[in-house]
C-alpha positions as CSV (number, residue, x, y, z in Angstrom):
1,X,0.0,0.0,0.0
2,X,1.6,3.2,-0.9
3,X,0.9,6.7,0.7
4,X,0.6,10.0,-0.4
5,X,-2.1,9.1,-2.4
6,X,-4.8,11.6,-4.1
7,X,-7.7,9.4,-4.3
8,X,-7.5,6.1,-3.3
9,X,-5.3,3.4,-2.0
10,X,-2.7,2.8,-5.3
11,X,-1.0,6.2,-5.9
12,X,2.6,6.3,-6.6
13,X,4.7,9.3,-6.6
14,X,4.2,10.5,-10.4
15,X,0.7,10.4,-10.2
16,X,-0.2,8.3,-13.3
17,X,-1.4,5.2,-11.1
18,X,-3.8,7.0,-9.0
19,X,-7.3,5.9,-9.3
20,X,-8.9,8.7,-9.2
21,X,-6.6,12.1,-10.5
22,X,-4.0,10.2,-12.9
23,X,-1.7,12.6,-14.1
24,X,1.5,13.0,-16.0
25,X,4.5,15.3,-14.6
26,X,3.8,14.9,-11.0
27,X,7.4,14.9,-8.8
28,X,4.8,14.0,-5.4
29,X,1.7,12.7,-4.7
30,X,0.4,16.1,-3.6
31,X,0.3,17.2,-6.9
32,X,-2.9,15.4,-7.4
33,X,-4.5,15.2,-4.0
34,X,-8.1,16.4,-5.3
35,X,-9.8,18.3,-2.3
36,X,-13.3,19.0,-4.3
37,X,-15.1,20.9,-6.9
38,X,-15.0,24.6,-6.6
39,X,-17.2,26.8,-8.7
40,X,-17.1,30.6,-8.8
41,X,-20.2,31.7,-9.6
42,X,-20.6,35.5,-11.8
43,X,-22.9,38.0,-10.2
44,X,-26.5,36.5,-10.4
45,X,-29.5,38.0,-12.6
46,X,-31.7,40.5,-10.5
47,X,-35.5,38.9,-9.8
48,X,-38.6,40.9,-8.7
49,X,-41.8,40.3,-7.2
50,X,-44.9,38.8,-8.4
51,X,-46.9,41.7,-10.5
52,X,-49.8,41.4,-7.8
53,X,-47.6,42.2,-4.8
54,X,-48.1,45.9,-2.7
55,X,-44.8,46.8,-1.5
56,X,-44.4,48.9,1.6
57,X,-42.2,51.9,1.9
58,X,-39.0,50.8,2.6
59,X,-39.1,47.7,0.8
60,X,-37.2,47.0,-2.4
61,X,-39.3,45.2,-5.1
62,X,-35.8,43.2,-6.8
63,X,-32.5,42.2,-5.9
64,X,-29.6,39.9,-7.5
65,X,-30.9,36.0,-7.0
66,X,-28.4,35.7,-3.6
67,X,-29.5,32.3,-3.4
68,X,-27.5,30.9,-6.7
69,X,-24.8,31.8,-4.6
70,X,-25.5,29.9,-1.6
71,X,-26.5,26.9,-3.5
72,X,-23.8,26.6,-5.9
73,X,-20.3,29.2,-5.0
74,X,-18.5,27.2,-2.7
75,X,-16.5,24.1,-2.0
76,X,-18.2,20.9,-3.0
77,X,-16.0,18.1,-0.9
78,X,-15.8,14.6,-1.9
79,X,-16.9,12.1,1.1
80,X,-13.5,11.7,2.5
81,X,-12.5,8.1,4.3
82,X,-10.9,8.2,7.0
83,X,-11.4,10.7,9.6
84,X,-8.1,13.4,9.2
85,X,-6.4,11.7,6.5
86,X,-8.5,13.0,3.8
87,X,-8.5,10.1,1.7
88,X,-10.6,9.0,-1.3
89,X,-12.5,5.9,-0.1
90,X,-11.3,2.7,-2.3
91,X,-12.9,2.2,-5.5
92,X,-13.4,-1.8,-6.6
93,X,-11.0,-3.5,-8.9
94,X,-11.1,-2.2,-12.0
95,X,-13.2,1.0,-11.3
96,X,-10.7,3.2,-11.5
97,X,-12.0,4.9,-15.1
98,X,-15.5,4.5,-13.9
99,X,-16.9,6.2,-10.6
100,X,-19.5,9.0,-10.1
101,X,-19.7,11.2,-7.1
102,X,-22.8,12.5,-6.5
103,X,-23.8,15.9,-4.3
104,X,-27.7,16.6,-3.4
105,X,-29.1,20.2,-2.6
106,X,-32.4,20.6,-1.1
107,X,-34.6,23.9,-0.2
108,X,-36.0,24.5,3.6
109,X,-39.3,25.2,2.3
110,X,-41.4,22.7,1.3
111,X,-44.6,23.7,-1.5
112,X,-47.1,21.4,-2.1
113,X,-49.5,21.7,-5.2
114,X,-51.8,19.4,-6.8
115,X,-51.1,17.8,-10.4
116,X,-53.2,15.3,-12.1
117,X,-54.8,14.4,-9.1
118,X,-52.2,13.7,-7.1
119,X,-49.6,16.1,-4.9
120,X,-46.5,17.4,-5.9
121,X,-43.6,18.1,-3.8
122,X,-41.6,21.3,-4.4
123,X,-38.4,22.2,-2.2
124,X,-37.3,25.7,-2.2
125,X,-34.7,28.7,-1.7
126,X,-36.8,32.2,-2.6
127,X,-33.9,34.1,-4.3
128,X,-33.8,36.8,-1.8
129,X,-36.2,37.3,1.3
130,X,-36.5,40.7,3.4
131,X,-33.6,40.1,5.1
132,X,-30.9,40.0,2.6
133,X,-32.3,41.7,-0.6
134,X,-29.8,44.8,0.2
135,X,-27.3,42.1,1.3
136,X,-25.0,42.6,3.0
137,X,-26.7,44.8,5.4
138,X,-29.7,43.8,7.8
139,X,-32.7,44.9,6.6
140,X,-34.0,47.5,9.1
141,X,-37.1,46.8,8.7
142,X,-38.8,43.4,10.6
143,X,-38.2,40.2,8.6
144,X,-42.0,40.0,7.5
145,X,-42.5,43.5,6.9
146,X,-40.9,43.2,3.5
147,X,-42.1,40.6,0.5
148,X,-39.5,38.2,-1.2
149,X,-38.8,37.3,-4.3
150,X,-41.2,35.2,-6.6
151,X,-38.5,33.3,-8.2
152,X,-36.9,30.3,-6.2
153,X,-34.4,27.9,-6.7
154,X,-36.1,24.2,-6.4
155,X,-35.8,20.8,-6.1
156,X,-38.5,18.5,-7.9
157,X,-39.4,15.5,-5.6
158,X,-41.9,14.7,-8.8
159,X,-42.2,11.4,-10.8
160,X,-39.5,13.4,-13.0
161,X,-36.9,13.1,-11.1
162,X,-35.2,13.5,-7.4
163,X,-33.2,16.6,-6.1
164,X,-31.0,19.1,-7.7
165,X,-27.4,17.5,-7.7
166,X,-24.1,17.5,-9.2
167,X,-22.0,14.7,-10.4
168,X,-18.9,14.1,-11.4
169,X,-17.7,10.7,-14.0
170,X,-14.9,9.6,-14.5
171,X,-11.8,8.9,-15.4
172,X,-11.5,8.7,-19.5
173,X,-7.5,7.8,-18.3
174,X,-6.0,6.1,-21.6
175,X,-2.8,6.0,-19.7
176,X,-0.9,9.6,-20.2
177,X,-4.3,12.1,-20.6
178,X,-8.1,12.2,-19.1
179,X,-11.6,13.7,-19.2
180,X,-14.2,14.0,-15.9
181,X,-17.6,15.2,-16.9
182,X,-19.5,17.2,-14.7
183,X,-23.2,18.0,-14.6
184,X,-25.1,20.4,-12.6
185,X,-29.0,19.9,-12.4
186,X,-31.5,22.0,-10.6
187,X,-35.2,24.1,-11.4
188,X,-36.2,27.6,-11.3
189,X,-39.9,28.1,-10.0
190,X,-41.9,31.4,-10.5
191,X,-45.2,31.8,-8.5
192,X,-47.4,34.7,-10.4
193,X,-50.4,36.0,-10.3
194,X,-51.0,34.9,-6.5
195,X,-48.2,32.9,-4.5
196,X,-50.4,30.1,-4.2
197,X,-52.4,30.5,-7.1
198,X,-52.0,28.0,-10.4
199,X,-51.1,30.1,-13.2
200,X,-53.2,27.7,-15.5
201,X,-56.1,26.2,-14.3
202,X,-58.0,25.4,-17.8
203,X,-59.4,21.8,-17.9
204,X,-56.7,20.3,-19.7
205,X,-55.1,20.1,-16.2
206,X,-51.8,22.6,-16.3
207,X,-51.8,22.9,-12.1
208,X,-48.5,23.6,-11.4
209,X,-46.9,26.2,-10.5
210,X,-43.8,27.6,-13.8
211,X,-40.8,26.7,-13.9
212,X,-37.5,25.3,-15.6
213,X,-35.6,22.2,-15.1
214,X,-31.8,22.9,-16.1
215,X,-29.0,20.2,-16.5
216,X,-25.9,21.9,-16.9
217,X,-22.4,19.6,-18.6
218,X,-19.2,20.7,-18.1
219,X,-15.9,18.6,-19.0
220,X,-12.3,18.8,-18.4
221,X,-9.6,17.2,-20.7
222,X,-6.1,17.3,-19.2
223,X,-3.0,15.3,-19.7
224,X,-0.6,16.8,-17.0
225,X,-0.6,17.7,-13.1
226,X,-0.6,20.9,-13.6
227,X,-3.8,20.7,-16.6
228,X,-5.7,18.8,-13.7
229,X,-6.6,22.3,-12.3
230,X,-7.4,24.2,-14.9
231,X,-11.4,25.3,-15.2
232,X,-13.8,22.9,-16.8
233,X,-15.0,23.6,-20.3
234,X,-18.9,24.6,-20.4
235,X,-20.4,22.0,-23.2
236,X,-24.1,22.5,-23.2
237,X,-27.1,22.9,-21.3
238,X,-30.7,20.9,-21.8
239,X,-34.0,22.8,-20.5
240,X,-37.3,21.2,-19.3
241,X,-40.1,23.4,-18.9
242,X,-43.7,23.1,-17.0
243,X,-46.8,23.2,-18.9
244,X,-47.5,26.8,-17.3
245,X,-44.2,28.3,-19.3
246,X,-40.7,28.8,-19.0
247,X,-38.7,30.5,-16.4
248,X,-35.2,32.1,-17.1
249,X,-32.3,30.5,-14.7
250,X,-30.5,33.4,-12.4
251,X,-27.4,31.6,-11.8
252,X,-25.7,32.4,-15.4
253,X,-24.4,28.9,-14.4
254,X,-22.9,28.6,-18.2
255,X,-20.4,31.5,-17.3
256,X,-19.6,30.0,-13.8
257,X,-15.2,28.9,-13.1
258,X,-15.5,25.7,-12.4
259,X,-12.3,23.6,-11.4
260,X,-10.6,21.0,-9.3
261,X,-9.3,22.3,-5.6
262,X,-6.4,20.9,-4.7
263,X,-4.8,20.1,-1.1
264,X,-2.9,23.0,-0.1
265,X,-0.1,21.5,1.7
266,X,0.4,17.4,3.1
267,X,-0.8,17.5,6.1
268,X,-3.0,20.0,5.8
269,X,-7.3,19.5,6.1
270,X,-9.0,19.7,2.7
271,X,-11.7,21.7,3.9
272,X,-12.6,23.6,6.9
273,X,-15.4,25.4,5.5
274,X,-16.7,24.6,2.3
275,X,-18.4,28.1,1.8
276,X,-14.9,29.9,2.0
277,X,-14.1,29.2,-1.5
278,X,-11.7,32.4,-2.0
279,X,-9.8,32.0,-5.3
280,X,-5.5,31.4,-4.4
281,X,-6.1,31.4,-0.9
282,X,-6.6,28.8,2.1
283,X,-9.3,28.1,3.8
284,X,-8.0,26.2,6.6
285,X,-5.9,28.6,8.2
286,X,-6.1,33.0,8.8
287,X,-3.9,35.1,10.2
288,X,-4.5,37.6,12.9
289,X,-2.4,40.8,13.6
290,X,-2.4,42.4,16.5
291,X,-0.4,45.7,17.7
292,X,-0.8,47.5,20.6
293,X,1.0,47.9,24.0
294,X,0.9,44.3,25.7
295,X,0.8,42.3,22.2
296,X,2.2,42.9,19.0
297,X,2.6,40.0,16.3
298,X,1.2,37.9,13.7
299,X,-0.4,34.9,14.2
300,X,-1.6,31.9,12.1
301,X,-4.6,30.1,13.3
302,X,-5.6,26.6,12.2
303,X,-9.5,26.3,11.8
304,X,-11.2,22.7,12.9
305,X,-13.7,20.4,11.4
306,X,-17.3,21.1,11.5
307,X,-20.0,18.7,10.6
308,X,-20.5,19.6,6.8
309,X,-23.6,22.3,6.0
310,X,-22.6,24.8,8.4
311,X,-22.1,27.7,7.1
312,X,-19.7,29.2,9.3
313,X,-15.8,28.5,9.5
314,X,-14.0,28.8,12.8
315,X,-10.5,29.2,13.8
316,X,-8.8,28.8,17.2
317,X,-5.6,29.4,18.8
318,X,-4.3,28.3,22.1
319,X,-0.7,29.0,22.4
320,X,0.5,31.3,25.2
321,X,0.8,34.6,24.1
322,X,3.7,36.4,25.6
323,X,3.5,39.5,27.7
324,X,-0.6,38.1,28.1
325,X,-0.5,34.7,30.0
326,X,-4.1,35.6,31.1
327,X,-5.5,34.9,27.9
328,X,-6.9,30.6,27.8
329,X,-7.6,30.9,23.5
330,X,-8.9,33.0,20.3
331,X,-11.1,32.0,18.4
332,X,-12.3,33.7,14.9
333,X,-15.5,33.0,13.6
334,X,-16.1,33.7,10.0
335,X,-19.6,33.7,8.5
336,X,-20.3,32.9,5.0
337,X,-23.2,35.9,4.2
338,X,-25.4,35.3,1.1
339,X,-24.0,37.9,-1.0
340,X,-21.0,36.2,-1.8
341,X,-19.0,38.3,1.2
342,X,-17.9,37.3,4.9
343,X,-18.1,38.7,8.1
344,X,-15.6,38.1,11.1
345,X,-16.3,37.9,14.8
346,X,-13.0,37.5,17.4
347,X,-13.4,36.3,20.5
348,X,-10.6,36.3,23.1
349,X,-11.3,34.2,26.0
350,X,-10.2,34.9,29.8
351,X,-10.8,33.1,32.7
352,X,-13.6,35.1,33.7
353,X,-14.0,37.1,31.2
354,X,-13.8,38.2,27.2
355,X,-13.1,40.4,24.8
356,X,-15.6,40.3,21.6
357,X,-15.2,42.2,18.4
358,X,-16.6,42.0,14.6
359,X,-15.6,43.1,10.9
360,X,-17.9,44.8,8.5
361,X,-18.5,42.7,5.5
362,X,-16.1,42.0,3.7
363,X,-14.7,40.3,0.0
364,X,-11.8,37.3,-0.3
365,X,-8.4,38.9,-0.1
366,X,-9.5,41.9,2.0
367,X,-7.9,42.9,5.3
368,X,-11.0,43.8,7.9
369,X,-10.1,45.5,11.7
370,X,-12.2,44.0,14.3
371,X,-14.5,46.8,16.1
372,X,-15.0,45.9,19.9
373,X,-18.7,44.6,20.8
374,X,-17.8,44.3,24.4
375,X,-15.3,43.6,27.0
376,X,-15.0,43.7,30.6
377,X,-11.5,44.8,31.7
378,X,-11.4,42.9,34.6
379,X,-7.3,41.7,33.5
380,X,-4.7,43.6,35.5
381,X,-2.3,42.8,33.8
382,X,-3.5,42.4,29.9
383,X,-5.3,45.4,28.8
384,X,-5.7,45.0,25.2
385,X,-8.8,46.9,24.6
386,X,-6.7,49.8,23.3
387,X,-5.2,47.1,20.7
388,X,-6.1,47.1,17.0
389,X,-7.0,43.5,15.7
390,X,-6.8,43.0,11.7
391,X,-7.6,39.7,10.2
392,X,-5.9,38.6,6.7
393,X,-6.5,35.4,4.2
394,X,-3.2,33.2,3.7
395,X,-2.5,32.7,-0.1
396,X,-2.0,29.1,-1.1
């Protein structure tokens, strides 16, 4: 059995026996550790209201479709085996050139509407609500006060088909060059005329609500380690539409970056949080600087696992700090907002006591200053509330 392998158990140190990622040119076997699908999505269409809706002052009537972006721009991890090693779970004999790994996304809200007699179940993600159409700010106004949009990204639990998914097949490995194949599949649904009103209701039985059934195929042709991570080539998309109409897809999934993300260093966790999907830099590690009177320095703290589908990434860092012995850890929580942006909260733990602070939003590669939220200064001899505290990505 032979280590350093990028997917499973058979890699050697070129990289062209590796079951999953063969590739020619590689000097290690990180040169082909796969970590997951990353996707980069382009600023999303703008979506309105339906026609019928009364919007109260205050309220916008249309915002960019946030949701495309929670859905679809982040890290999509393969299901690791085992634990911290990262590695590919074992493929049978002969399967090397003929796997599929397959990712489900599902909507909170569940709409139910009659078809033929029978219910329908529609999952979905309204493209903006109240609270994030003038993302990244909170709305000002109470979470219901405002309407949301009419357009939603779905999943079809119908006798069509399951949930929206991607999938990746693989490898077309003749021996020195490959091809994955990728596809993306998800709806659009519009409610008009009403929110829970039918658009067609004439007795040739159209009860559904509209929408649009995309599936998306990208590929990637490589020979080399270094080709392996280059961004997938968009090949063609195939529409289904409801008997009510069609309904344009938000996403612009078509002009979405696509590639491979690779393992940043050996040792290092793929993923600490797959919504941190910054292009050229890490996600499992930030750097803090502080400078002020008791501490001045830059430090680099290592984020730790989280169950997968939360959205926020966290960071922590226990090593004594000198001059500041009173302090037990750090700990930097960064949340994933819908808009595509982050925010940052520090905490700095004492014995009995804390220092909290937060970042504005902020965009990958930006360098945010914590503003205090609160601290007691009940430390003698570590008064860092007169400290500045600027957090920083690491480039990979």
């Amino acid at each position: 059995m032979k280590t350093n392998n990028p997917g499973c158990l058979c890699c050697g140190a070129d990289c062209t026996d590796a079951c999953y990622f063969p590739c020619t040119g590689g000097t290690e076997g990180l040169d082909c550790q796969v970590c997951g699908i990353d996707i980069q999505l382009p600023t999303p269409e703008t979506t309105g209201l339906d026609p019928l809706t009364i919007v109260p002052t205050g309220c916008d009537d249309e915002a960019p479709c946030w949701q495309c972006y929670e859905w679809f721009d982040r890290v999509f991890s393969f299901p690791y085996f085992g634990g911290a090693g990262d590695i590919l779970p074992p493929v049978g004999e002969g399967a090397c050139n003929d796997y599929q790994f397959t990712w489900e996304l599902s909507g909170p809200y569940q709409y139910i509407y009659p078809a033929n007699g029978s219910l329908k179940f529609i999952y979905i993600d309204p493209c903006w609500e109240s609270n994030n159409y003038n993302c990244p700010y909170e709305n000002t106004l109470g979470f219901w006060d405002c309407p949301g949009s009419n357009v939603a990204l779905s999943t079809r639990w119908t006798d069509r088909g399951g949930p929206a998914q991607l999938v990746l097949t693989g490898n077309e490995w003749d021996g020195s060059c490959g091809k994955l194949t990728l596809t993306i599949r998800y709806a659009v649904t519009e409610f008009v005329i009403g929110t829970t009103t039918p658009p067609i209701t004439e007795p040739e039985g159209c009860e559904e609500p509209k929408w649009s059934e995309f599936l998306y195929t990208f590929e990637l042709e490589y020979c080399t380690c270094e080709e392996l991570f280059n961004a997938f080539t968009f090949v063609s998309v195939s529409v289904t539409d409801s008997c009510a109409g069609s309904v344009a897809d938000p996403c612009k999934m078509d002009e979405a970056v696509i590639r491979l993300k690779k393992r940043p260093e050996e040792k290092a966790f793929c993923n600490i949080c797959n919504c941190m999907n910054c292009p050229d830099y890490r996600s499992d590690k930030i750097s803090l600087t502080i400078s002020g009177p008791v501490i001045n320095g830059t430090f680099i703290i290592d984020g730790f696992r989280l169950p997968t589908g939360l959205a926020d990434c966290f960071y922590i860092y226990r090593v004594p700090f000198e001059g500041c012995p009173e302090i037990r850890d750090l700990q930097i929580n960064l949340r994933c907002l819908p808009c595509d942006l982050f925010k940052a909260f520090l905490t700095i733990q004492f014995p009995y006591t804390y220092w909290s602070g937060a970042t504005e939003p902020f965009n990958c590669g930006d360098s945010p200053v914590f503003t205090k939220q609160s601290f007691n200064p009940a430390v003698p001899n570590c008064q860092i509330d007169n400290h500045t505290f600027t957090l920083s990505m690491i480039a990979q």
